[in-house]
N, C-alpha and C positions, 0 to 999 in steps of 0.2 A: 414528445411522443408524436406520432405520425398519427394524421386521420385514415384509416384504411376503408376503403370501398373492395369488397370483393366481388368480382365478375365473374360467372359461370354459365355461358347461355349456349343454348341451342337451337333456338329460333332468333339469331342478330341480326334482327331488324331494330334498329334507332339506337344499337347497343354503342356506335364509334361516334355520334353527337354526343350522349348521353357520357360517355367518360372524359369527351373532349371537355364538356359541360365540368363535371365532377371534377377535373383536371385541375382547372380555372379556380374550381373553387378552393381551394386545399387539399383535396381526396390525394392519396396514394391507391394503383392501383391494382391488385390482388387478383391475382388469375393463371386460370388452365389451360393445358392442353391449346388447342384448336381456339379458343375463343381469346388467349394471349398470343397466337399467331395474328389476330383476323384485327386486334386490336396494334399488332408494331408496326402490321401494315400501313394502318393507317398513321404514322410517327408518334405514337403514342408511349410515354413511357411505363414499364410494368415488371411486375414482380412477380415470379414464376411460383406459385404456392408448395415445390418442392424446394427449393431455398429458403422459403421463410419459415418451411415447417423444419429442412434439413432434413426430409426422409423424403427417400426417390417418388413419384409415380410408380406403379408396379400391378402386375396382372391384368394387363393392357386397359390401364388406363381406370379399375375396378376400384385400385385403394390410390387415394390422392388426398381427397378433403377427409376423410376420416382418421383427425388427428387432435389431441389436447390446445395444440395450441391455436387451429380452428375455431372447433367447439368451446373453449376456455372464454376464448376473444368474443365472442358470440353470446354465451351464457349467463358471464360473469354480472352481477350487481354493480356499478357501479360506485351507488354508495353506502356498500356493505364492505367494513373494514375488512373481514376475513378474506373476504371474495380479491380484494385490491390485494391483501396480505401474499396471495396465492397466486395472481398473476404476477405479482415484483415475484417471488420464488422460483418460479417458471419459466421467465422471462416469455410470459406470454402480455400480447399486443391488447388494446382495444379493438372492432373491427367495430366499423359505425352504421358500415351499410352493405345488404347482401342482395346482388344482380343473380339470379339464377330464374331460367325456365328449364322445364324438363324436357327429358327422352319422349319423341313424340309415338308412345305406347299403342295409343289408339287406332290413331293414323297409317302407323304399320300392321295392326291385327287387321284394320278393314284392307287390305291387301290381300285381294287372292291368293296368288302366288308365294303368300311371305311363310315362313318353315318357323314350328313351334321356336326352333333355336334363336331364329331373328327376332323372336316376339321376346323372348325373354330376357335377349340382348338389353330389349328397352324399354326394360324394368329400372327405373333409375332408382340410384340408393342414395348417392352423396346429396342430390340437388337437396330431394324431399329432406334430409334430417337437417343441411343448411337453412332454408326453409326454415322449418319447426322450427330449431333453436334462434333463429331472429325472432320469427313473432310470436312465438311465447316474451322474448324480452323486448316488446319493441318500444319499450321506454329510453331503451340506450340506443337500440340499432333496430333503422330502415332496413324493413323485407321488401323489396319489390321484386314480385312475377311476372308482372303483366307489364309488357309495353306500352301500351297503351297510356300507362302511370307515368314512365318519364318525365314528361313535358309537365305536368303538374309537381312534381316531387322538387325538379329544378327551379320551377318558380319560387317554388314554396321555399327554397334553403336560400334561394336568391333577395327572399322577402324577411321573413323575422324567424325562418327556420319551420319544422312541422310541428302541425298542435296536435294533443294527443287523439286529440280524435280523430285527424288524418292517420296517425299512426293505428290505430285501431282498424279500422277501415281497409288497411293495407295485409294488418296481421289477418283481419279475416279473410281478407281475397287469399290468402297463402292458405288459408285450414281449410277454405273449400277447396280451391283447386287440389291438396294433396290428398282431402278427402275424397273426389273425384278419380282422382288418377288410383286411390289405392282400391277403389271402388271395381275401377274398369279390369284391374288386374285380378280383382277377384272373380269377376263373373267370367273371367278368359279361362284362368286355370279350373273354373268350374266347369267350363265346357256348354256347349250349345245344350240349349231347354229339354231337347226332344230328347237327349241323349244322357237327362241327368235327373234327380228330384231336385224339385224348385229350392233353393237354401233357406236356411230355417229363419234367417235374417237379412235384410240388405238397405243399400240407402240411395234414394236419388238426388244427384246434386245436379242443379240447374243454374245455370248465369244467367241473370236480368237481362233480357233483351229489349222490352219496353215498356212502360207504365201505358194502362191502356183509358182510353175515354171512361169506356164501363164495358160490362161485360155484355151477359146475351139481352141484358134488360138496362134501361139505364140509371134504374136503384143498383145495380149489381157493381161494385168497386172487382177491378179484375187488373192483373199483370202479365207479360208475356216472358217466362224464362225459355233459355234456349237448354238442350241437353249441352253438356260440357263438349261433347266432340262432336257436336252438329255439325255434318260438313257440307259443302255445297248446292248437294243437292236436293236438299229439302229447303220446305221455306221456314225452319228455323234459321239457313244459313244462305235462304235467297240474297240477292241484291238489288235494291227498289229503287230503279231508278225516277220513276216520277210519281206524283199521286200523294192525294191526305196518305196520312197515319192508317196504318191498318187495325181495322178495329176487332175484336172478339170475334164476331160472325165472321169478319171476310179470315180471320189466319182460318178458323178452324173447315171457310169453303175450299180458301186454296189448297189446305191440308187435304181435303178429300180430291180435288180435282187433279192433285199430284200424283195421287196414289192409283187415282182410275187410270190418267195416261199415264204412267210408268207401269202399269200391270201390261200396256197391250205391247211393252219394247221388243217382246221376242216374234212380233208378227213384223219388224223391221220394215215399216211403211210409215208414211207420213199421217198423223193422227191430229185428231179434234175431238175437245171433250169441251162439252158447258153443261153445269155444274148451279143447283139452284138448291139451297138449304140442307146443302152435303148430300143430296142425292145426284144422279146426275140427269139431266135434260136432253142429252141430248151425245152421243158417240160418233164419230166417224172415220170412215179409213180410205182412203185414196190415194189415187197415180203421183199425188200433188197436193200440197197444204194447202191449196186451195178450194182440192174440190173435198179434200177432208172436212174441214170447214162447213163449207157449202152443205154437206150431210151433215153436218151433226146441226149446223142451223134450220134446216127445213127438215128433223128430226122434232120439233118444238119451239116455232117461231114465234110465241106466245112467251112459255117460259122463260127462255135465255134472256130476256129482258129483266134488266138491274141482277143479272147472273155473273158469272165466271166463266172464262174461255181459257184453258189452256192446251198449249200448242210443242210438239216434238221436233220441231224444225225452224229456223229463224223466220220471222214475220219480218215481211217485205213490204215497200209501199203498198201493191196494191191488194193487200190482203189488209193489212194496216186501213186503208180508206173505208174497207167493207166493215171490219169491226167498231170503227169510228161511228158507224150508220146507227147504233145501237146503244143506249145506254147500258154500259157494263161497269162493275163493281172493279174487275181485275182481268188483268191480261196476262199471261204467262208462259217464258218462251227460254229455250236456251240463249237467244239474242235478236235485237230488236238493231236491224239495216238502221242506216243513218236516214232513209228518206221514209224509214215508219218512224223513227222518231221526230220528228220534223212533222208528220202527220199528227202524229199523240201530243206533241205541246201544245195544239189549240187546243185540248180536251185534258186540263191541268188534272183534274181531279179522278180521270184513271189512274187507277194502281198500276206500273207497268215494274214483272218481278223477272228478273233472269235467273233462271237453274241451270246446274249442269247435269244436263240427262245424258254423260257419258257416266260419272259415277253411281256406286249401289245407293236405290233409296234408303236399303235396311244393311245397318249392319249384322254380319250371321248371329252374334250374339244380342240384337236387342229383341226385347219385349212389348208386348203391348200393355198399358195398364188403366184401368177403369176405376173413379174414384165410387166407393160406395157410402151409405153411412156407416162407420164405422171401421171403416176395413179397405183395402185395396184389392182388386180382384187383376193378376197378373196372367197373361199365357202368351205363347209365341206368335208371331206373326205367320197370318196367312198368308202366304207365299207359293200355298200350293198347285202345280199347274198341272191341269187332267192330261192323261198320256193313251190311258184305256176305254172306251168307251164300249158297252153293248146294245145293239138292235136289241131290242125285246118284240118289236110287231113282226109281222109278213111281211110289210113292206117296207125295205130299207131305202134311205135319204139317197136321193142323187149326189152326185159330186158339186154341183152347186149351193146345193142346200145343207150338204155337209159341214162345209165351207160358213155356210151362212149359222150354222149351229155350232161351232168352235166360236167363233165372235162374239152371236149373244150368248152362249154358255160366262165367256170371260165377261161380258158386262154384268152381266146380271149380278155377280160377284162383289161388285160394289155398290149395288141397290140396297135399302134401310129394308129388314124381311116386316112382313112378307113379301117378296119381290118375284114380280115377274116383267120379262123382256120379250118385245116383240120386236124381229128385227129380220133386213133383207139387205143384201146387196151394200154389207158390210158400214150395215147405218141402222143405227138405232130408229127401228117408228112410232113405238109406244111404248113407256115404262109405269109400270103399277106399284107402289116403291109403300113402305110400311104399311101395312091395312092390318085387321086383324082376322081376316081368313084370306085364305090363297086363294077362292075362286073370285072374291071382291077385288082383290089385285089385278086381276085377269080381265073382268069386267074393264079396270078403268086401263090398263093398260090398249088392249082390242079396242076401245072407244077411241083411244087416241090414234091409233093406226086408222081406224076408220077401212074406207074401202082397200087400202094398200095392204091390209092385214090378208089380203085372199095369196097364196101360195107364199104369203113368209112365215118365218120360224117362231117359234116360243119356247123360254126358257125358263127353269122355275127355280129357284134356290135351293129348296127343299123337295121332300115328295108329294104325288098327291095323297091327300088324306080318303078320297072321294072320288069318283069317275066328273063331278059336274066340270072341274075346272078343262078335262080335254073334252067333254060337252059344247061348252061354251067358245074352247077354239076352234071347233067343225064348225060350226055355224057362222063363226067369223072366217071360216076357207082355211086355215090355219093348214102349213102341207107336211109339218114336221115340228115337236118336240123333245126337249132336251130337257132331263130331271134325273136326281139323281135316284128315285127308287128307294123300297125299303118300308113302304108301308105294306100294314097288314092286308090292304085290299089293294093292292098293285095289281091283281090278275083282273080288278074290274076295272081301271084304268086300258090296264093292256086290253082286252076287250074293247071298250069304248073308242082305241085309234084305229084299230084291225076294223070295228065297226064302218069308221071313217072313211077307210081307206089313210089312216095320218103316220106317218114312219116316227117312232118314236124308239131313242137311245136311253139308257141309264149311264150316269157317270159314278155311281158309288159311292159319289162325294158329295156332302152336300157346304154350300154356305152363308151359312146366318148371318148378316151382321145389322144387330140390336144398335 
């Protein structure tokens, strides 16, 4: 009897080592479509899985693997007489070992452009029940999904064969991954959050990305899993070119400092954010990533130290040389010039992470979720960008300070609430970032502006409860605020600016984040 390996891949990377590998060693090799093209290319010999089942491919390409003597070769006990009884009857094979990845599902939903028909195109049906039916049996027959497994699995048949508990190990990478995938395909044909009731059940599968030191304490044991389709551009699927291990505090700073500079990408300017205990330090926007930079560091030249910088434009030597000046935790960049890196290897122990800030940070279907005791509290991402704005004083914002009031309006949005933003000339100068009343916010925000705070803006997350808090910005010169309105004493606020002389807009909107 033949050893059979069946191949079925869709992402063939390492898949023609890998059978050349399998080759060598006795495998016969079993395969479809496109992935038995990709493999005679390479002079590899193969068996077409419609000759050995004798029933065509058919329904472009829909019914192929789903066949008895497949699934038979797949399912069968080995050393269960009936089971043997029933494949001699059949003339069905052993199959020892099953190559399959899937239809990449996710990867085409996060595609703008991609039409429900193409998404459901890559719904795969053969890989997953392949799949399943190896590793529920993987006493007889190797599941491998993941590439990545190759080069061990080879060793391992090279060596005294697999131990079961490699086999195990392998089966459960197969139950996550399809658990994942049938996952994504549910929350797709559920349809986006806004537009649906949340489903009465769901699961999140996650891939180990890294074992961490400890978490936010260092009694705290903590691990880093990635979402399943995490893709490039976040820093579950950054690229870390230098620097320690990243530990609990710096993922979940660079998580925030992602999130702030990829909020400002529709102002399509060159940006600077530093970033200190997931609030931020410090915003900036200029001609040049330099002088981005430049504002968002003399925004809080205090704080950004042992902070977080990340950056929407490649970092160049001598932007590189400036950030070297400074001890920092992380640096983060779409890419790092060969003469800033060159700069960053005297300074090993920066984090240095490349993203790709051409792709969505969010895909349309993900969620946010907050672990509580007992319960998980799920809702959509804020994503939302103001379009409407109204005067409520006498006196309406100039065009520079209008300007200057869409900026901090957008920072302030990823301030810890209570939050308020003091900001000019498209550079953050004061931020007052969790307190627990808003005009204490305001206090320490205006403190940090100090005398810069006389003709710039103020932005509040929420509304005022109270006239003190635009009080408190006259006195500091303050020449314009941005809030979203909605309290019951709004008309003694509006008062208090008119008083001023302060032009002050509502956005309707407000946002919290706790």
């Amino acid at each position: 009897m033949k050893k059979w390996a069946l191949v079925s891949v869709f992402d063939k990377t390492g898949v023609v080592e890998l059978c050349r590998d399998l080759s060598d060693l006795g495998y016969s090799l079993l395969s479809t479509g496109g992935t038995a093209r990709h493999l005679r290319e390479a002079g590899l010999p193969v068996t077409d899985v419609e000759s050995y089942t004798e029933f065509p491919e058919m329904m472009d390409g829909r019914v192929k693997t789903l066949h008895p003597r497949i699934h038979g070769g797949l399912l069968a006990l080995r050393d269960n007489p009936s089971h043997v009884e029933s494949m001699d009857k059949h003339g069905i094979e052993s199959l020892e070992m099953v190559v399959v990845n899937l239809y990449p599902f996710s990867a085409t939903v996060a595609r703008p452009e991609a039409t429900y028909e193409e998404c459901v195109e890559m719904i795969d049906i053969g890989g997953p029940s392949m799949l399943r039916s190896a590793a529920k049996n993987h006493r007889f027959v190797i599941p491998l999904v993941d590439p990545a497994d190759y080069a061990e699995v080879i060793t391992a048949l090279r060596a005294d064969g697999l131990s079961m508990e490699h086999r195990k190990k392998l089966a459960a990478k197969v139950f996550a991954e399809t658990a994942a995938y049938d996952a994504a395909i549910a929350n797709y044909l559920q349809g986006p959050a806004d537009d649906m009731e949340f489903p009465a059940s769901f699961q999140y599968y996650g891939v180990s990305r890294q074992p961490l030191r400890y978490g936010e304490n260092p009694h705290q044991v903590a691990h880093f899993y990635a979402d399943a389709d995490a893709s490039a551009a976040t820093i579950a699927g950054a690229k870390q070119l230098q620097g320690k291990e990243l530990s609990y505090n710096n993922i979940q700073d660079a998580d925030a400092a992602l999130q702030i500079l990829r909020g400002f990408d529709d102002f399509e300017t060159p940006t600077a954010v530093a970033v200190k205990h997931m609030n931020p330090c410090g915003i900036g926007l200029g001609d040049t990533l330099l002088e981005a930079y430049q504002r968002a560091y003399e925004a809080d030249e205090i704080s950004i130290f042992g902070g977080i910088v990340a950056v929407n434009r490649e970092v160049d030597g001598e932007l590189a040389t400036l950030l070297c000046q400074l001890f920092l935790e992380i640096v983060i960049s779409p890419h790092f010039n060969s003469q800033a890196r060159e700069i960053f290897s005297k300074k090993k122990n920066v984090r240095l992470l490349e993203v790709d800030m051409k792709a969505p940070l969010w895909n349309p279907l993900q969620k946010q979720f907050r672990r509580v005791t007992g319960g998980l509290l799920v809702q959509a991402v804020d994503d939302a960008v103001q379009s409407e704005w109204t005067v409520v004083t006498m006196r309406q914002p100039s065009e520079e300070e209008s300007r200057a009031l869409q900026f901090a309006w957008r920072a302030v949005k990823y301030v810890k609430s209570n939050a308020i933003v003091i900001a000019r000339d498209m550079q953050t100068i004061g931020i007052g970032p969790g307190q627990t009343n808003r005009v204490g916010a305001a206090r320490i925000a205006l403190a940090a502006a100090g005398a810069s705070a006389r003709g710039a803006v103020l932005a509040s997350d929420a509304f005022f409860p109270m006239r003190d808090t635009v009080d408190a910005a006259a006195e500091a010169g303050i020449a314009a605020i941005v809030q979203p309105g909605g309290s019951i004493k709004d008309a003694e606020s509006i008062a208090a600016a008119n008083e001023h002389g302060i032009a002050m807009v509502f956005t309707g909107q407000r946002h919290f984040l706790h």
